[in-house]
N, C-alpha and C positions, 0 to 999 in steps of 0.2 A: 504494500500500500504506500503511498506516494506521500508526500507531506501534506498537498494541497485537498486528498482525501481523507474524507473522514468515514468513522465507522458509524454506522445509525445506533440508535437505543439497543442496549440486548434484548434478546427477547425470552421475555418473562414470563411465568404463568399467574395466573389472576391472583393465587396466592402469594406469588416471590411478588408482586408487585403491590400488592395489597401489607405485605411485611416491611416494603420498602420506603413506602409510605409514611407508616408509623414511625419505622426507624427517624427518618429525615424530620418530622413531626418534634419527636422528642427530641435532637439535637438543636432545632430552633428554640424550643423551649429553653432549653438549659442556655444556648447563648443569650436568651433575651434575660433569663434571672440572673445571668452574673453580669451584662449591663445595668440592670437593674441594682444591682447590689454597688455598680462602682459607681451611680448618679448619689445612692445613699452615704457611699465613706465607708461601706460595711467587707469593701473586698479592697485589699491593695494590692496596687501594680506586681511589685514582688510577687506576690502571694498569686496572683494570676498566670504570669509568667512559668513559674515552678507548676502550674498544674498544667501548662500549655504543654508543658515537654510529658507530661505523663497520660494526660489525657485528650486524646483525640480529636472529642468533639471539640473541646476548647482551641486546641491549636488548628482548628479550623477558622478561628471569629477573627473578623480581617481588625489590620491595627486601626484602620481609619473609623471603621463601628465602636472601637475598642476605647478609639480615643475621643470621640464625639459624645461617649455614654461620661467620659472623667469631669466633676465639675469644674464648671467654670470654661470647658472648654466645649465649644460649637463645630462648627463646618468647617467653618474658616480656619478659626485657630488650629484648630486639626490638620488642615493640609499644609498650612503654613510648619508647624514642627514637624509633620512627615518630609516637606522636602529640604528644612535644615538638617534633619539626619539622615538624607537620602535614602529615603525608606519609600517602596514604589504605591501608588492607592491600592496595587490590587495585592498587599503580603500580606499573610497569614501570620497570627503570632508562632506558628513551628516555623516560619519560614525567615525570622528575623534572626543577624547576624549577630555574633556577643556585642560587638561594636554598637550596633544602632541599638540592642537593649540597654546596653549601660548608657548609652544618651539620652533612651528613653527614662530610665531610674533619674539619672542626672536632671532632667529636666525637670520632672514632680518635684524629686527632694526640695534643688533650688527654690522654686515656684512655692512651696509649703511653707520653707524656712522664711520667705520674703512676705507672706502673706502673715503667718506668726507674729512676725516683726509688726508689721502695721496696726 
């Protein structure tokens, strides 16, 4: 197969596809609770990260979702610190290098410690 082809959908039985479903179901789910949890302060970066490398569904939630849900920060400010740590719209937190995670840690810390201050 050629690069410029693609394969179509597999083909599934009502069942595999009715399983697949649900699966897909429940991983949005869990992505939208732990947005949910970082718009409240109840989940930290860190603490996100470390379960990105262990658990799947998480290191599927792209950082720009990821970092849209942190407060204080929006659409904008989102893309604007993705592309100061050259991190592309479409990575996945499994797919982020040490480099742009410790930018990413670096950025909150500073950002908290300055907000502290004021």
């Amino acid at each position: 197969m050629s690069a410029t082809e693609r394969a179509g959908p597999p083909d599934l039985t009502d069942d595999q596809r009715r399983a697949a479903l649900v699966k897909a179901a429940e991983a949005r789910q869990i992505r939208a609770e732990i947005k949910e949890q970082l718009k409240r302060g109840d989940l930290l970066l860190n603490d996100l990260l470390l379960r990105s490398d262990n658990e799947p569904v998480v290191g599927r939630l792209k950082v720009l979702s990821m970092l849209e849900a942190m407060p204080g920060t929006g659409k904008v400010r989102a893309r604007h610190i993705m592309r100061d740590l050259d991190i592309s719209e479409r990575r996945s937190l499994k797919g982020l290098g040490r480099q742009q995670r410790a930018g990413l840690l670096a950025h909150f810390t500073n950002e908290k410690q300055s907000r502290d201050h004021d």
